[in-house]
N, C-alpha and C positions, 0 to 999 in steps of 0.2 A: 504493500500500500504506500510504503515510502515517495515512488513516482507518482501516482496520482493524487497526494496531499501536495506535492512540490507544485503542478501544474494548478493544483485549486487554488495555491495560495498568491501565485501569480496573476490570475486569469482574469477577474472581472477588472482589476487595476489595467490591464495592458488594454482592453477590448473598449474601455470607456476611455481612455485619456483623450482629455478634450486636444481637438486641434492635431490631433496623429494625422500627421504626413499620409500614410499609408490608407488615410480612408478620402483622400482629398477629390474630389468632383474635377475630372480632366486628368486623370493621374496619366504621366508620361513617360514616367520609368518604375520600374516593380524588377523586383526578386523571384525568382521561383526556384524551387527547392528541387532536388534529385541525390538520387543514393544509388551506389554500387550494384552493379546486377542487370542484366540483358533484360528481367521485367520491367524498366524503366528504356529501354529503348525506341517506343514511342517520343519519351523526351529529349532523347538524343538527336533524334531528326527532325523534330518541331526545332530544336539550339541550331543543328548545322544549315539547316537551309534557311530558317528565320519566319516557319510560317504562322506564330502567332505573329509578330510586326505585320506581316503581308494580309495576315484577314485582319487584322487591326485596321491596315491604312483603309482595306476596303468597307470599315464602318466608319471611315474619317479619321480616322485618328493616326496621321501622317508620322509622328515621328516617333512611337512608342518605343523605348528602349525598353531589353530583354535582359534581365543578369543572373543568369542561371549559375546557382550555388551548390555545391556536395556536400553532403553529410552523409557519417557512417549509420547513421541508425534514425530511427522516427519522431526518437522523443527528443532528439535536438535540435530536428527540424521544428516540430512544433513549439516547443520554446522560442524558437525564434520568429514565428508564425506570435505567439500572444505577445512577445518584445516588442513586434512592428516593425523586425527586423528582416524579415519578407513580407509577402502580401499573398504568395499561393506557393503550398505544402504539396510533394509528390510523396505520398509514404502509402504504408497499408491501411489498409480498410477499419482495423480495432483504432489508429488513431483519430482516424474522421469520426466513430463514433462515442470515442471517448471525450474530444472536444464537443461536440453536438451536445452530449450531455451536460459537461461541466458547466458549457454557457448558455444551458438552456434556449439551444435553439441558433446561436449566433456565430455558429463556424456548422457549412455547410459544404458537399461536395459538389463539385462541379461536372465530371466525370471519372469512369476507370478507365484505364488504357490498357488492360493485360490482365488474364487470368492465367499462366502460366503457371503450372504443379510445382510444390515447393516438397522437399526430402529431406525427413530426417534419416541423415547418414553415421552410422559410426565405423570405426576401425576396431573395436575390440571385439573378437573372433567370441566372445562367451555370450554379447548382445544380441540378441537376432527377433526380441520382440520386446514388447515396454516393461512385460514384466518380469527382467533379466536388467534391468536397471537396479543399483545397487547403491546406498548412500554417498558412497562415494564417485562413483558413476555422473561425470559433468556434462551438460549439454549445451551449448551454444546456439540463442538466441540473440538476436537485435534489439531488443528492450524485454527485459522478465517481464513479466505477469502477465503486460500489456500488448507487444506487439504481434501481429497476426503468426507468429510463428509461437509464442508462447501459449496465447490461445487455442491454436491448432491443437498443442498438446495437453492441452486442459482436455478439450472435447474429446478426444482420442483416451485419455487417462477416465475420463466417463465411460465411455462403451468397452471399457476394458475389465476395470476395475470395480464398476458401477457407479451410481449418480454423487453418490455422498464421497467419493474417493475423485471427483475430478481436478485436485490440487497435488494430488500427490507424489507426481514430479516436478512440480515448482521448485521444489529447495534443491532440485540438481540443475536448474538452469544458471545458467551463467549471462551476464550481458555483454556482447563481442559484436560488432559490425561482421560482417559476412568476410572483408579482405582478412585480418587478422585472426576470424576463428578459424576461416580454412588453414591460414599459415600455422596456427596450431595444431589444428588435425593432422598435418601434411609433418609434424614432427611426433616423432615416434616417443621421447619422452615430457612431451606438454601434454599438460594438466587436462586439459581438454580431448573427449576421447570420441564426442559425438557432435554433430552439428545441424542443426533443422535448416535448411540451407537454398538459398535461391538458387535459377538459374545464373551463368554460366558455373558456379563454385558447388555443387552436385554434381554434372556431369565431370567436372574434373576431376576431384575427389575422387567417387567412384572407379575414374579410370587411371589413378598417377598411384592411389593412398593404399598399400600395402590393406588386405584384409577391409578396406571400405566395402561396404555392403548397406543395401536401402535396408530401414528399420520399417517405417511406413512415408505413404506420401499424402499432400492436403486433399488430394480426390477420395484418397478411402476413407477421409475424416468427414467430407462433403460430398455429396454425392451430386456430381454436376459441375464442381467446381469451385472456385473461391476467387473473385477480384482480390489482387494486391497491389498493383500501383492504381495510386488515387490521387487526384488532384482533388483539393479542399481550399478553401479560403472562408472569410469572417462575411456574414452579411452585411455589414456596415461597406467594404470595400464592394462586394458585388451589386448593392443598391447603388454606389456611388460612380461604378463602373459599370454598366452593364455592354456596352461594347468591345471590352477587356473578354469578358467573360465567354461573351457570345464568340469572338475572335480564337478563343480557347479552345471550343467548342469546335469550332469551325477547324482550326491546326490540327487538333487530334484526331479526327476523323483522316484527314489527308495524310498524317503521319502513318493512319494504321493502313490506309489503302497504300501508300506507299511501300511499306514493309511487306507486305503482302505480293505485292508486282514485281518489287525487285530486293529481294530478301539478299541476295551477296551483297548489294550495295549499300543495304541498310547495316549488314553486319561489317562493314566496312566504315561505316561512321560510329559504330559502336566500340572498334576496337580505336580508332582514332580520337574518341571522345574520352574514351574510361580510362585508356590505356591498359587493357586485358590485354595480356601476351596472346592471348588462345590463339592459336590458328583459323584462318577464313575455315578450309574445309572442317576443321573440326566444331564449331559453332556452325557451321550449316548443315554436319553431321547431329550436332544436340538438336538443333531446331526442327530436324527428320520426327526427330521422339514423338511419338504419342501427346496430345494435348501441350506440345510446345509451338506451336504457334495460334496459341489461342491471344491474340491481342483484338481486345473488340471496348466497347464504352459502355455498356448496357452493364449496373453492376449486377454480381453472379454470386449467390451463397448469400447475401450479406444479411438479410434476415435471420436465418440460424446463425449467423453468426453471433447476429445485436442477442437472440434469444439466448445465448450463453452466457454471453457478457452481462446480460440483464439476470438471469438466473444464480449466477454466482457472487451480484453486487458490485461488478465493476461498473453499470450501468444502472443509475438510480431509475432512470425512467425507460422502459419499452417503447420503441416505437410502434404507431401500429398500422405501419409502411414504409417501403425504402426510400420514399417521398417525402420523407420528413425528416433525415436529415442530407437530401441533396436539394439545389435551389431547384424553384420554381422553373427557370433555363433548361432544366435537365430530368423535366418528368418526361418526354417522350422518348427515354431512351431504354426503356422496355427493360427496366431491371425485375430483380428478386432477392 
């Protein structure tokens, strides 16, 4: 709970401050957030080609500057999302609704861009199901309790263990950005011996990390699948901008048809963005995988998901539709 007390006690101070820049009518330059991992490669080619500016200029708004930011994990994105130190968050799904709650309503999502299967991987040859996890047995997540990969393992510690036991490998998770917990797994003696793990740092794993072996993946936790990159922002900025927003809207769609029509060129601005060593063929090899190229905008899971989150009190309030916490811009985009 430690994380989500830090964020409450920040929150309504950052989201009110009178006169914040970041909510200003004509905004002309913004921030947007992005993190490690080929699920954010929609954003990648929305940065290399410029096409929010471009459906920007085509709502008028001629000279919109773009300054896309890295972070290793979600919950330092969003901290900087309530600072007013960006103005639009690409992270997973559990932090658009954990903001949604905390501010009652006043950070909402824009779209997803990617449902792409996430795997918990370990290298310890005695693990091979969750309940072969052993106290000392650590696993690397992007934010404990709260990010879409710790959750995953909530629900999954549910249908295993039963409903009153869905915490009960929390206290083995660890919080590591996805570059670092791989370079842990990837050594034989760090602390770290399992990783719930994005694309491209799964498919590698699996195939570099001595005794790497999938434990399970987020489709068998979800049936159907699960959105993780999400783009969210504050409704005070999206009232203020609403052609920002629309222009959003407008880029990711092009991003995802793009990727779609020419996926080597796209994994070419992914490896030129991120600086992932992976090989072309080998990431057009992972992206062959079963349910890896699912980049679409319609969010996917995210009701069982909020239903977790609301069931075990990470989430004070249920929604009662995925409509309630994406904007109004963004009901016809046929989620669940």
């Amino acid at each position: 709970m430690k994380i989500v007390k830090h964020i409450s006690s920040i929150l309504m101070a950052a989201l009110t401050a009178a006169g914040a820049t970041a909510y200003a009518q004509g905004q002309n330059e913004i921030t947007i957030t992005k993190q490690p991992s080929i699920l954010y490669l929609p954003a990648l080619v929305m940065e290399k080609q410029g096409l929010i500016e471009k459906a920007a200029a085509a709502e008028g708004i001629k000279d919109l500057k773009i300054n896309w930011r890295s972070f290793s994990s979600g919950g330092a994105s969003t901290d900087a999302l309530l600072s007013g130190n960006v103005q639009i968050v690409n992270s997973g799904l559990g932090n658009l609704l954990l903001l949604w709650d905390r501010t009652k309503g006043q950070v909402k999502g824009i779209t997803t861009n990617s449902a792409l299967p996430l795997t918990l991987v370990s290298r310890d040859p005695k693990i091979k199901t969750l309940k072969d996890f052993g106290p000392k047995d650590k696993i690397a997540v992007p934010t404990v309790r709260i990010s879409t990969q710790a959750i995953l393992l909530q629900m999954a510690c549910e249908k295993v263990f039963g409903k009153d036991n869905w915490a009960k490998l929390d206290v083995n998770t660890v919080q590591l950005g996805h570059p670092d917990a791989a370079a842990m797994l990837a050594n034989p003696k760090g602390e770290i011996s399992s990783h719930f793990a994005a694309p491209p740092y799964d498919y590698k794993e699996l195939k570099t990390v001595p005794n790497a072996h999938v434990i399970l993946r987020s489709n068998d936790v979800i049936d159907g699948g699960l959105s993780q990159s999400t783009l969210f922002t504050t409704t005070k900025f999206a009232d203020a901008n609403p052609k920002i927003i629309k222009a959003v809207l407008t880029a990711s769609k092009e991003a995802i048809d793009y990727i779609k029509a020419n996926t080597e060129k796209s994994v070419e601005i992914y490896r030129e963005i991120s600086g992932d060593k992976t090989s072309v063929p080998e990431l057009l090899d992972m992206l062959k995988q079963p349910g890896m190229m699912d980049f679409q905008m319609a969010p996917a899971g995210s009701m069982k998901f909020a239903e977790h989150m609301h069931k075990v009190g990470i989430l004070k309030t249920m929604p009662k539709k995925w409509t309630d916490y994406f904007l109004p811009a963004s009901a016809s985009l046929n989620g669940n």
